[in-house]
PAKE-57659 format. One record per residue (C-alpha): residue in three letters; x negated, y negated, z. Coordinates in nm, 2 decimals. Layout:
# residues N
["Ala",[X,Y,Z]],
...
***
This chain:
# residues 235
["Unk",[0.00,0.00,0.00]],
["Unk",[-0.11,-0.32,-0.08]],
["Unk",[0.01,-0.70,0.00]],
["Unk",[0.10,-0.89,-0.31]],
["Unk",[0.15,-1.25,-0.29]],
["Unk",[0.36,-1.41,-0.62]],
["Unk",[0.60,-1.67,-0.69]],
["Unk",[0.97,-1.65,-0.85]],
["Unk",[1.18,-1.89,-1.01]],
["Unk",[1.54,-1.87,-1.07]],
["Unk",[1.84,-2.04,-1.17]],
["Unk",[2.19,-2.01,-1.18]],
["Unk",[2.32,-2.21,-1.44]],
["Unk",[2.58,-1.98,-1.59]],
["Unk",[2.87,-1.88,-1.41]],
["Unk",[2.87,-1.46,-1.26]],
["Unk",[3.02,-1.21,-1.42]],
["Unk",[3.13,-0.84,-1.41]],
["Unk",[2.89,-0.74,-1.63]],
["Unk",[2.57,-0.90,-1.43]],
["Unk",[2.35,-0.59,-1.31]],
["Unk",[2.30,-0.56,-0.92]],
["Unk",[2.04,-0.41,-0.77]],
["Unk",[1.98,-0.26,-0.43]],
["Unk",[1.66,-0.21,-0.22]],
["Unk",[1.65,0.12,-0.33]],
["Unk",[1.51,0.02,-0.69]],
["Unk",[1.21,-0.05,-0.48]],
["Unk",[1.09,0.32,-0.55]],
["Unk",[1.25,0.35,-0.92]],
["Unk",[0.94,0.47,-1.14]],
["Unk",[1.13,0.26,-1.44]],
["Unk",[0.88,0.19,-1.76]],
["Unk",[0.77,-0.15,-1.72]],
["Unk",[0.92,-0.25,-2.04]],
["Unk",[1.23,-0.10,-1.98]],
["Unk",[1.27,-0.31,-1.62]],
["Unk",[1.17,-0.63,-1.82]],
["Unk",[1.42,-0.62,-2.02]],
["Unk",[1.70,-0.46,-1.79]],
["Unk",[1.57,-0.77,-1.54]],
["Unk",[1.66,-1.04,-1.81]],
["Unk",[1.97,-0.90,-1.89]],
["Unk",[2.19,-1.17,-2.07]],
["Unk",[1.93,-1.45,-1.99]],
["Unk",[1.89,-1.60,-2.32]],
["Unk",[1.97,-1.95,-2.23]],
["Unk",[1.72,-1.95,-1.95]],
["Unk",[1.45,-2.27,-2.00]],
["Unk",[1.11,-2.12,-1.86]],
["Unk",[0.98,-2.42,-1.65]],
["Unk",[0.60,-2.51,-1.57]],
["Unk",[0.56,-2.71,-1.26]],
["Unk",[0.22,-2.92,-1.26]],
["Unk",[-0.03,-2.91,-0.93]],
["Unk",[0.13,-3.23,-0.84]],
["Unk",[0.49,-3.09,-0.79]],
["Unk",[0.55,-3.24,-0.42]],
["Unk",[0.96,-3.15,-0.45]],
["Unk",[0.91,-2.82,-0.28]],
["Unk",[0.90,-2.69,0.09]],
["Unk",[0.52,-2.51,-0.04]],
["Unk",[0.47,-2.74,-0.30]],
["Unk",[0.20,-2.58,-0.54]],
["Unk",[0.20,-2.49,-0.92]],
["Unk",[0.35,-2.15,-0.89]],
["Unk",[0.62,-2.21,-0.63]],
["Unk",[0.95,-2.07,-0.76]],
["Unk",[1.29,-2.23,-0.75]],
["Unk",[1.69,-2.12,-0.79]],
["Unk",[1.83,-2.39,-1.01]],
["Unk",[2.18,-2.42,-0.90]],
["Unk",[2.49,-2.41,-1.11]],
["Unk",[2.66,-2.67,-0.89]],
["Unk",[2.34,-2.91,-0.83]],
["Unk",[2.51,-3.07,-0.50]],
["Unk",[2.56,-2.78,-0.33]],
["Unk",[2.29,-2.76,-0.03]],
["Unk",[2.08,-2.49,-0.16]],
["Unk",[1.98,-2.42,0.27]],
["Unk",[2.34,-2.26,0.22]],
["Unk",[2.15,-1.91,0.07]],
["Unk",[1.86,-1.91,0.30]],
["Unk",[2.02,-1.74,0.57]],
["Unk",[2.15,-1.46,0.33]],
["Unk",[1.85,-1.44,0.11]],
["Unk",[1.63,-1.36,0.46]],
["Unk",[1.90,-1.10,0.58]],
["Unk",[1.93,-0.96,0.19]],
["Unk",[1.55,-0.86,0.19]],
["Unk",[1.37,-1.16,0.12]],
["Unk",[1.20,-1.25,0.48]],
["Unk",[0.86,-1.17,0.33]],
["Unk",[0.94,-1.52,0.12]],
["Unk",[0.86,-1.85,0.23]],
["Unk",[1.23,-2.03,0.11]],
["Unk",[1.19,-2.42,0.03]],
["Unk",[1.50,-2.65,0.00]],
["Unk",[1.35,-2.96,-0.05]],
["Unk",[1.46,-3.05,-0.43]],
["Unk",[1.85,-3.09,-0.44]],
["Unk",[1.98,-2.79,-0.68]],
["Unk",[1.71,-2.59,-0.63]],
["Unk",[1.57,-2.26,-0.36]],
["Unk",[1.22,-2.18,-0.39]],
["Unk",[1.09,-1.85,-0.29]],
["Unk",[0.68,-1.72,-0.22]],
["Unk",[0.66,-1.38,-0.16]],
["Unk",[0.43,-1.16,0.00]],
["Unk",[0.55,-0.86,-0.07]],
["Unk",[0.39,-0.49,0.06]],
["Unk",[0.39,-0.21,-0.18]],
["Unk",[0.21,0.05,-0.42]],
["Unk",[0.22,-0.13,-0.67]],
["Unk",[0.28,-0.50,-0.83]],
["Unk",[0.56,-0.41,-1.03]],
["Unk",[0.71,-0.25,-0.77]],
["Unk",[0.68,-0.52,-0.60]],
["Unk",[0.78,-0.79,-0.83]],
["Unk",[1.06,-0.59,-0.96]],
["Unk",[1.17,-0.53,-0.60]],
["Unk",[1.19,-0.92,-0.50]],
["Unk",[1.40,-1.03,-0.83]],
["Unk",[1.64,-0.69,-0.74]],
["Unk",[1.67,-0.86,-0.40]],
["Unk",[1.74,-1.25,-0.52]],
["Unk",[1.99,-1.10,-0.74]],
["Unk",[2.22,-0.89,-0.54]],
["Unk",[2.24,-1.19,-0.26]],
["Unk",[2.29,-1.42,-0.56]],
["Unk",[2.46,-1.17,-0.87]],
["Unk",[2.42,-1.45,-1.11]],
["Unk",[2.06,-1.58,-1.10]],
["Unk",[1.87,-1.56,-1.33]],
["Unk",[1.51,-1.56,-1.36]],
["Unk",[1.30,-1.84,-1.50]],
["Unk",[0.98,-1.80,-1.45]],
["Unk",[0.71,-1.55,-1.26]],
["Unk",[0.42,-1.66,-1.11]],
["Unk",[0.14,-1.72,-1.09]],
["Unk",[0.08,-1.69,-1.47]],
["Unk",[0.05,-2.04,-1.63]],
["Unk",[-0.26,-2.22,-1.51]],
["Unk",[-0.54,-2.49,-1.59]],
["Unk",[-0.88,-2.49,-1.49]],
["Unk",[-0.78,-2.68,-1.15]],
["Unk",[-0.52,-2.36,-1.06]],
["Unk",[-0.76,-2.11,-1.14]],
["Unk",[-1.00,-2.27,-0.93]],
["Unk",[-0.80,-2.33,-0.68]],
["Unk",[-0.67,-1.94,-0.65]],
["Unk",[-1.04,-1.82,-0.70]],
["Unk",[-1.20,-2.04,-0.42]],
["Unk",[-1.41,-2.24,-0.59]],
["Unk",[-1.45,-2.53,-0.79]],
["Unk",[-1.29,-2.66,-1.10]],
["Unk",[-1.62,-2.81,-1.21]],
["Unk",[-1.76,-2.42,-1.21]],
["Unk",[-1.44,-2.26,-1.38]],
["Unk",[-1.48,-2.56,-1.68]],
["Unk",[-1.83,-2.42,-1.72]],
["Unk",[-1.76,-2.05,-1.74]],
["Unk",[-1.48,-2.12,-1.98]],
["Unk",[-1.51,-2.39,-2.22]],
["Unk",[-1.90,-2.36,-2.25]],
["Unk",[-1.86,-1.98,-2.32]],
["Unk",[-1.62,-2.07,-2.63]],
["Unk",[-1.50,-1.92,-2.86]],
["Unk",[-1.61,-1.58,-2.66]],
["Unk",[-1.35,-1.67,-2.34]],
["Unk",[-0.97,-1.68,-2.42]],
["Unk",[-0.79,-1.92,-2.59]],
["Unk",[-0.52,-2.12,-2.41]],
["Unk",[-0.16,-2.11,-2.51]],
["Unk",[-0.16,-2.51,-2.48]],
["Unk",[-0.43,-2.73,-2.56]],
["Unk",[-0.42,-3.05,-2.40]],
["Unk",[-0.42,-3.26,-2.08]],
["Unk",[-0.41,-3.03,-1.92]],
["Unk",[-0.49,-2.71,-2.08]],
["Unk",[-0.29,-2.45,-1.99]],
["Unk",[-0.35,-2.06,-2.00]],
["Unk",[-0.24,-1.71,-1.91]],
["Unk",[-0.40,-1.63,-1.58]],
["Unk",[-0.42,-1.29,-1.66]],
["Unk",[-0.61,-1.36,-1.98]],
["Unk",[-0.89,-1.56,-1.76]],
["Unk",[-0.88,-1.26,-1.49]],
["Unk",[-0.98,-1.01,-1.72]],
["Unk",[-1.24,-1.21,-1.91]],
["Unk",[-1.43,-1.30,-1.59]],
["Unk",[-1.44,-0.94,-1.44]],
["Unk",[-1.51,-0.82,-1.77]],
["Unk",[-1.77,-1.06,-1.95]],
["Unk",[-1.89,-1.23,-1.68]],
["Unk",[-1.89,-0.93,-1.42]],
["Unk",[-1.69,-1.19,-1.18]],
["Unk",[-1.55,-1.02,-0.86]],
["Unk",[-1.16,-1.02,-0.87]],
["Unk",[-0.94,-0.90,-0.64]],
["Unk",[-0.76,-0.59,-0.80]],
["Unk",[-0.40,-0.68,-0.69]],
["Unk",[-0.44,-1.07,-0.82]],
["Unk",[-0.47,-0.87,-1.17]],
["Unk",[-0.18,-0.63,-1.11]],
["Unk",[0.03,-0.95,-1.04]],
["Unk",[-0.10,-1.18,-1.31]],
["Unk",[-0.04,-0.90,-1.57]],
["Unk",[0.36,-0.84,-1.47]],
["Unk",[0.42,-1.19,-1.46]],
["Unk",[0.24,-1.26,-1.80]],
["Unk",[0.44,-0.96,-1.89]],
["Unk",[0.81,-1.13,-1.76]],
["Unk",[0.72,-1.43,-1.91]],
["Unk",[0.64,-1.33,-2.22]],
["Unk",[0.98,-1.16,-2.26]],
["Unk",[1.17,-1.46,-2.19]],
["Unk",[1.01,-1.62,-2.46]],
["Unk",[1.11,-1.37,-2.69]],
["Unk",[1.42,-1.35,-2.60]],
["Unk",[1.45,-1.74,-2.75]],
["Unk",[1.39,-1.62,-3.08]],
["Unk",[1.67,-1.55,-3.35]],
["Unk",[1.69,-1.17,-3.34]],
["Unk",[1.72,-1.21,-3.74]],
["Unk",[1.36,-1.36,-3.72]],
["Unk",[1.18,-1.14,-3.45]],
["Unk",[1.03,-0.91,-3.67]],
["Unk",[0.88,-1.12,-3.94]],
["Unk",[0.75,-1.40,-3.65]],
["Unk",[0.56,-1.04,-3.51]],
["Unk",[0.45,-0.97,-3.80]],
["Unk",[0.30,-1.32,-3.84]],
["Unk",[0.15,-1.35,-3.52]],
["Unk",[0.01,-0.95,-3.47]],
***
């Protein structure tokens, strides 16, 4: 067993219905295919917006770039109203923020075997205390050289060296700009594996799922009549 620490974010913009798929704690030890609970966990999310929140993000309880939020359907309903059920519904290895009107945010550190199991486990949980959320982002998965440095311990100045003098060898990010931002995951795996940089084993796990969930939800935004030929283009 390990402790896994990652960050979810939700909303509930569309109204519940009978078709939303609950979950119960015992889908903690389901040995489902990881693409198969993916796509089973974004059931009839298509509308979702995934949502980047920037190191500065102060509207949170544990404001940081990964914190995760419910958006609320109703945005003046007091999201405090789901903390007590979300603790008593399996989430009190979450730290819960209300600060930001319309939204819950939830940091989990989560025991289990694995990271999926413990991921998947933690949206299972949100979603039978709250049937119709629906997930927006995972985290932590999109970063700039400030959050890697910041969840590796050291300094941003020594992460810009390691990445953008070792181009066009390190990855690519997804978005160039100010900032940059990349996959985590991506960076993870090319500093334990090019650089021989120690990482901790179950930062990787969790990186990978979340790029993993993300991912999805992007696809999901596509046109189905265009998701083969725009794989095609981009394999």
């Amino acid at each position: 067993m390990k402790n896994y620490d990652f960050t979810l974010k939700f909303n509930l913009q569309r109204q519940p219905c009978q078709s939303d798929k609950v979950r119960t704690k015992n889908n903690r030890e389901s040995p489902h295919h990881s693409s198969d609970w993916i796509l089973d966990l974004l059931h009839n999310e298509n509308e979702v917006q995934v949502l980047i929140h920037g190191p500065n993000d102060s509207n949170l309880v544990n404001p940081n770039p990964t914190s995760p939020g419910l958006n609320l359907q109703q945005p003046q309903v007091d999201p405090s109203f789901y903390v007590e059920a979300l603790y008593s519904g399996g989430c009190d290895d979450a730290l819960i923020g209300v600060g930001k009107k319309g939204y819950i945010s939830l940091n989990f550190i989560r025991e289990a075997l694995s990271a999926y199991e413990a991921i998947s486990s933690a949206i299972a949980d949100v979603k039978r205390v709250i049937p119709h959320a629906s997930l927006i982002e995972a985290a932590p998965d999109y970063v700039g050289l400030t959050d890697v440095a910041k969840i590796l311990g050291c300094t941003r100045q020594n992460i810009r060296k390691l990445i953008v003098t070792s181009e066009p060898s390190s990855p690519p990010p997804i978005y160039e700009g100010t900032p940059s931002i990349w996959h985590l995951a991506e960076i993870l795996d090319w500093l334990q594996e090019v650089k021989a940089y120690p990482i901790d084993s179950s930062l990787i796990e969790v990186a990978k799922i979340n790029m993993d969930l993300n991912n999805a939800k992007s696809w999901q935004k596509l046109e189905p009549a265009y998701q083969e030929t725009i794989k095609a283009l981009v394999s």
